[in-house]
FIMIMI-454451 format. One record per residue (C-alpha): y, z, x; residue number from 1. Coordinates in pm, whole numbers, always signed. Layout:
<r north="Y" up="Z" east="X" zalo="NUM"/>
...
END
This chain:
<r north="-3357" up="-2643" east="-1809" zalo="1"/>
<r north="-3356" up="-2346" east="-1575" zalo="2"/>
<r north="-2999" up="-2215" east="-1583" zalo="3"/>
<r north="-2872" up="-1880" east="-1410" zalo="4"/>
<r north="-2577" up="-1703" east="-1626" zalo="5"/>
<r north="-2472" up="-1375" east="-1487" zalo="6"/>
<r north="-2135" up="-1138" east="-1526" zalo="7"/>
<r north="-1900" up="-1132" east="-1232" zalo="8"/>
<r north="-1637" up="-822" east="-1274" zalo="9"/>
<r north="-1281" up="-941" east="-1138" zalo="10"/>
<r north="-1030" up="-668" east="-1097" zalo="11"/>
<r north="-712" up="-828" east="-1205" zalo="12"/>
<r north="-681" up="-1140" east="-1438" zalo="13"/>
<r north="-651" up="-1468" east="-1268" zalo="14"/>
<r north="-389" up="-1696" east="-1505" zalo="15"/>
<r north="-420" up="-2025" east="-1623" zalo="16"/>
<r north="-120" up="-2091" east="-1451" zalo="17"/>
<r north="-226" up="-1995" east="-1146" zalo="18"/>
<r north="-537" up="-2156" east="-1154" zalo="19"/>
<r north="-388" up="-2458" east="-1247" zalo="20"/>
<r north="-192" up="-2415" east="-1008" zalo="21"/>
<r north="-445" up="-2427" east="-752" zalo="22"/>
<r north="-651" up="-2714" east="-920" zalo="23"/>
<r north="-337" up="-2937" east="-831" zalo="24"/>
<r north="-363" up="-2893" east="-535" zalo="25"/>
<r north="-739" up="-3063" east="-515" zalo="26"/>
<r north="-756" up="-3435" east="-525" zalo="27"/>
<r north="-926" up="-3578" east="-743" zalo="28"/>
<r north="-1036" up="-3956" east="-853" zalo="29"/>
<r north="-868" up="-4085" east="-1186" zalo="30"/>
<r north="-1135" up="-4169" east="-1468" zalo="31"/>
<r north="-1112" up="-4269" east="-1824" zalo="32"/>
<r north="-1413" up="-4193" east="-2033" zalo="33"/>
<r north="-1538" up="-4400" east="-2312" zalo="34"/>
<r north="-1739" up="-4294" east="-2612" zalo="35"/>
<r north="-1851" up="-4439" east="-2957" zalo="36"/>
<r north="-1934" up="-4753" east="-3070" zalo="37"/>
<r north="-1794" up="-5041" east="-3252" zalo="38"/>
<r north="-1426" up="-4900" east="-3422" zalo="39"/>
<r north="-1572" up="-4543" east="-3386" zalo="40"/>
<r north="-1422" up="-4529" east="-3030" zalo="41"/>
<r north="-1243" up="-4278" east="-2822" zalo="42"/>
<r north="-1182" up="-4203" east="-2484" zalo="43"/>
<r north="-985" up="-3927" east="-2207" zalo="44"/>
<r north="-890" up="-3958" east="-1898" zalo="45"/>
<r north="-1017" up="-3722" east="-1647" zalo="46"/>
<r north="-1038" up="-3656" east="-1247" zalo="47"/>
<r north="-1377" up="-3414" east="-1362" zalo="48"/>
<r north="-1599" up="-3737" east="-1230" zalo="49"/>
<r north="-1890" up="-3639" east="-993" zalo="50"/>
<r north="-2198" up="-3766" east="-832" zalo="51"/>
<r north="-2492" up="-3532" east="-891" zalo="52"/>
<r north="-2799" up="-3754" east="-756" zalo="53"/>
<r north="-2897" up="-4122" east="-632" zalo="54"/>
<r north="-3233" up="-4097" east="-695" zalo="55"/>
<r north="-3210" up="-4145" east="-1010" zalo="56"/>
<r north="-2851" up="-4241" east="-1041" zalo="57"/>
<r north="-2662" up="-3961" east="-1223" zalo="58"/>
<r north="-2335" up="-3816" east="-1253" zalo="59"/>
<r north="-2193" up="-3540" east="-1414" zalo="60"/>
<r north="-1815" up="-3544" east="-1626" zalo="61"/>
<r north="-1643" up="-3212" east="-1734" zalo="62"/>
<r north="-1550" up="-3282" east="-2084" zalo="63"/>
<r north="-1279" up="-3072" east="-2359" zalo="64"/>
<r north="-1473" up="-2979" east="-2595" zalo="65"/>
<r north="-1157" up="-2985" east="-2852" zalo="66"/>
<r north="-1101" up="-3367" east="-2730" zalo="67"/>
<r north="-1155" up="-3667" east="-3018" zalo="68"/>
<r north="-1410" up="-3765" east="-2740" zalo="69"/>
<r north="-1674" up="-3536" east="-2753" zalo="70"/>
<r north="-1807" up="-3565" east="-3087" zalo="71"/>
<r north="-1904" up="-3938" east="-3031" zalo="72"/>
<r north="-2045" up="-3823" east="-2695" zalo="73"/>
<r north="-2270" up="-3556" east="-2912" zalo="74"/>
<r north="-2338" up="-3810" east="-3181" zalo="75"/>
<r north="-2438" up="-4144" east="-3006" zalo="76"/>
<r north="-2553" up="-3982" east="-2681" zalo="77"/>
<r north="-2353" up="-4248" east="-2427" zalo="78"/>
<r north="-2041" up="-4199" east="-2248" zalo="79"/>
<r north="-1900" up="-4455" east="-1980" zalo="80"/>
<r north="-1684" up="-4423" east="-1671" zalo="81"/>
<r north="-1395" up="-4614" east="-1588" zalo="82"/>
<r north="-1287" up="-4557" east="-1230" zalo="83"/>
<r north="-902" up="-4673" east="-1234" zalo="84"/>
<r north="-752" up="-4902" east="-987" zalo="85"/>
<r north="-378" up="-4795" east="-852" zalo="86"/>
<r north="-183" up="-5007" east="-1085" zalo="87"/>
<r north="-360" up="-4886" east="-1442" zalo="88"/>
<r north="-161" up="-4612" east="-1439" zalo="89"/>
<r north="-65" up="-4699" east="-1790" zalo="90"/>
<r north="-414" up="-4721" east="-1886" zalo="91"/>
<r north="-422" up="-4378" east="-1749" zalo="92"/>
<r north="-187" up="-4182" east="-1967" zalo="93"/>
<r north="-259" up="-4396" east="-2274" zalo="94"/>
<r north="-624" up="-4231" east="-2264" zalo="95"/>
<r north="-421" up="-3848" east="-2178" zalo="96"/>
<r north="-328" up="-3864" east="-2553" zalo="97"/>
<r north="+23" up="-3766" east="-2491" zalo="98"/>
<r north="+159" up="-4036" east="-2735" zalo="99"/>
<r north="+47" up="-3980" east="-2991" zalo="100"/>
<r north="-242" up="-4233" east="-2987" zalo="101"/>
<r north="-550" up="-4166" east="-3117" zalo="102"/>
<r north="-933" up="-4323" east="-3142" zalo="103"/>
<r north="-931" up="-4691" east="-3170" zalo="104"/>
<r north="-589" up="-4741" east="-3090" zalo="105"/>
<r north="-561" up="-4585" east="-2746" zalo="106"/>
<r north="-785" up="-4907" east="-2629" zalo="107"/>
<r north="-510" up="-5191" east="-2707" zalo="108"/>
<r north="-365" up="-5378" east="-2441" zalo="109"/>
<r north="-649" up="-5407" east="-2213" zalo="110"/>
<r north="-932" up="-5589" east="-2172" zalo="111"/>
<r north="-1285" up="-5418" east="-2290" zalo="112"/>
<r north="-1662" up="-5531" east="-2277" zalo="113"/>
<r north="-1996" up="-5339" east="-2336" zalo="114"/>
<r north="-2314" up="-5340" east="-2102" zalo="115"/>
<r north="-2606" up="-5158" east="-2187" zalo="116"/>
<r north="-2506" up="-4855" east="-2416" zalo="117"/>
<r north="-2235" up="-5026" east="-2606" zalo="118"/>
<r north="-1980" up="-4819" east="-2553" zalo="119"/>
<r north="-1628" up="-4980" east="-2464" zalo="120"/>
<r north="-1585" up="-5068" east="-2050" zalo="121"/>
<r north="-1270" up="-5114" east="-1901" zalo="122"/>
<r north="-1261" up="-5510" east="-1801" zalo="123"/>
<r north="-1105" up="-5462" east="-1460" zalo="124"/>
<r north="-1148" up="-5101" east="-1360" zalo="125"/>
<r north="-1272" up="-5067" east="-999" zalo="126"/>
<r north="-1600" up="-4972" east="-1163" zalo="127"/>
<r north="-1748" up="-4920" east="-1466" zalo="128"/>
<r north="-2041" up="-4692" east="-1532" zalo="129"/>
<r north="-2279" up="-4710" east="-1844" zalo="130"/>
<r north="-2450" up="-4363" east="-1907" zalo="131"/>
<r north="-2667" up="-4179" east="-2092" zalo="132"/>
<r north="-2637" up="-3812" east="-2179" zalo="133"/>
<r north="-2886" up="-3651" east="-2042" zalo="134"/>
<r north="-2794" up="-3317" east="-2039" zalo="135"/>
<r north="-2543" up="-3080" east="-2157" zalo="136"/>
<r north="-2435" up="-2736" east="-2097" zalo="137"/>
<r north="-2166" up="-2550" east="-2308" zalo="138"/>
<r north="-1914" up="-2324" east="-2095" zalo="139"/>
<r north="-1561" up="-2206" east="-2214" zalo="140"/>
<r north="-1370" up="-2486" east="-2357" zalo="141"/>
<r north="-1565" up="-2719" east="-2211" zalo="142"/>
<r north="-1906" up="-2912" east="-2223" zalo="143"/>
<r north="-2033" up="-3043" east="-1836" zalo="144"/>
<r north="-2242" up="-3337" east="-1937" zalo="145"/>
<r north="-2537" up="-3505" east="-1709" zalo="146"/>
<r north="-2564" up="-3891" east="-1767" zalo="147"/>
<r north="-2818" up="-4086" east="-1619" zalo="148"/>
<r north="-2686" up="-4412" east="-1535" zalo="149"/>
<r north="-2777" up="-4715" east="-1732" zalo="150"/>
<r north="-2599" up="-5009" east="-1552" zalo="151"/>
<r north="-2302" up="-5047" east="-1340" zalo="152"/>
<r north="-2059" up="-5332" east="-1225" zalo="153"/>
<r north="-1810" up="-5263" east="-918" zalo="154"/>
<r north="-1501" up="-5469" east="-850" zalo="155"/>
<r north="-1352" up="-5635" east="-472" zalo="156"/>
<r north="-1054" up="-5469" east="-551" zalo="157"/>
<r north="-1004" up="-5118" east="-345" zalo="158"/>
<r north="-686" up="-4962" east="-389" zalo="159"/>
<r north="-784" up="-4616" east="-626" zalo="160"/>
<r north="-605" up="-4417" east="-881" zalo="161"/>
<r north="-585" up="-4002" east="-767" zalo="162"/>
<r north="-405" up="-3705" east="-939" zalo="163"/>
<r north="-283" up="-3480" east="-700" zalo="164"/>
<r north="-1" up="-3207" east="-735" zalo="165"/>
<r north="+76" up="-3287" east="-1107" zalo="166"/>
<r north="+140" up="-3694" east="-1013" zalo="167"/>
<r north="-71" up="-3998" east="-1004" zalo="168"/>
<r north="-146" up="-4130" east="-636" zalo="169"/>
<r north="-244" up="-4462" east="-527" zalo="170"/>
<r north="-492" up="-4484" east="-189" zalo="171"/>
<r north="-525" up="-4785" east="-32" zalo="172"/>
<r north="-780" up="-4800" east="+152" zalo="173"/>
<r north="-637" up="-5147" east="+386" zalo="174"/>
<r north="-278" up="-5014" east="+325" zalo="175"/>
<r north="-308" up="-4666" east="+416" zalo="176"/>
<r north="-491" up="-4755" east="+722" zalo="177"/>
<r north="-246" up="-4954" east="+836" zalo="178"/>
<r north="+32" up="-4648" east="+797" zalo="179"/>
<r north="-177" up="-4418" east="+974" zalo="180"/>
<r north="-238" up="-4642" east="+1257" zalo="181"/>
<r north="+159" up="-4699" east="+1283" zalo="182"/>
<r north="+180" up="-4320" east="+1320" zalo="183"/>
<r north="-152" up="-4274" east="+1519" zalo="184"/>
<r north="-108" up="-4080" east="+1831" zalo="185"/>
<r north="-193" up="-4341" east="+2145" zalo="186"/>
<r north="-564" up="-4323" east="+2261" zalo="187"/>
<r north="-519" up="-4236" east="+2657" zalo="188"/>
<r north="-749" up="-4440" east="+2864" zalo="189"/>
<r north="-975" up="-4215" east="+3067" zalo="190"/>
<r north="-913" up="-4279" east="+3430" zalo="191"/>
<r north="-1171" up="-4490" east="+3623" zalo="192"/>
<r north="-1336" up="-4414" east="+3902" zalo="193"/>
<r north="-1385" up="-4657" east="+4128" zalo="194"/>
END
């Protein structure tokens, strides 16, 4: 792996209160990851999703290296990517750890299958995405992980889960179409010429 590390000098400090802050302010796609196997399970939610190629499929996830995730990642070498719809917001901050819930229990009251890898896939997300680590590089307090995609399944349904300015988002695709089209400026006809 060819990687390119280098020291950049920054006069002041940047917080991490201003640069989360700023992160806010970027949109970004709501995701719960899935690791383990069988009751060893965990998972996180995250908006660190990306496409990194199509040929071969691959993606890459920004993942806490601190979370109960990322050992199971390390150990069985599969993660998979649940792409929220705009009504699992529940699902959503379940998976954020904020209650308390841990492992196992952090999948209950949804539905849950397996493809390829065996790892735990959300039932009805808008899609599901079966990978397999195939990279991994260490920065900070977190790991960005490479997964080469096994298998996926995509659902009709289109309305998406974001994260924007510290609150969960739905977009619509149909829906918010429709709005912008009731506040579209009129098209004026060019004049014909006769």
């Amino acid at each position: 792996m060819n990687s390119i590390v280098r020291s950049v000098s920054i006069d002041s400090e940047v917080s991490s209160g201003d640069f989360r802050s700023a992160m806010r302010r970027l949109t970004g796609g709501v995701s719960v990851i899935t690791a383990g196997i069988g009751w060893d399970i965990s998972g996180m939610t995250v908006t660190s999703v990306s496409s990194l190629s199509v040929d071969p499929p691959a993606l890459i996830v920004s993942i806490n290296r601190e979370s109960s995730s990322w050992p199971l990642v390390r150990r069985y070498g599969f993660f998979g990517v649940n792409i929220l719809t705009s009504d699992q917001i529940d699902i959503a901050e379940r998976f954020t750890g904020k209650d308390g819930l841990k492992g196992a229990e952090r999948f209950a009251s949804a539905h849950w299958t397996t493809r390829v890898s065996g790892v735990p896939l959300l039932t009805d997300a808008l899609a599901v995405i079966d990978c397999e680590v195939e990279d991994v590089v260490e920065r900070h307090s977190h790991a960005i992980v490479i997964g080469r995609v096994l298998d996926i399944a995509v659902s009709t349904r289109t309305a998406a889960l974001a994260y924007w300015q510290g609150r969960y988002v739905a977009i619509d695709q149909d829906e918010d179409a429709a709005k912008l089209a009731e506040v579209s400026v009129p098209v004026r006809k060019a004049a014909r010429k006769i």
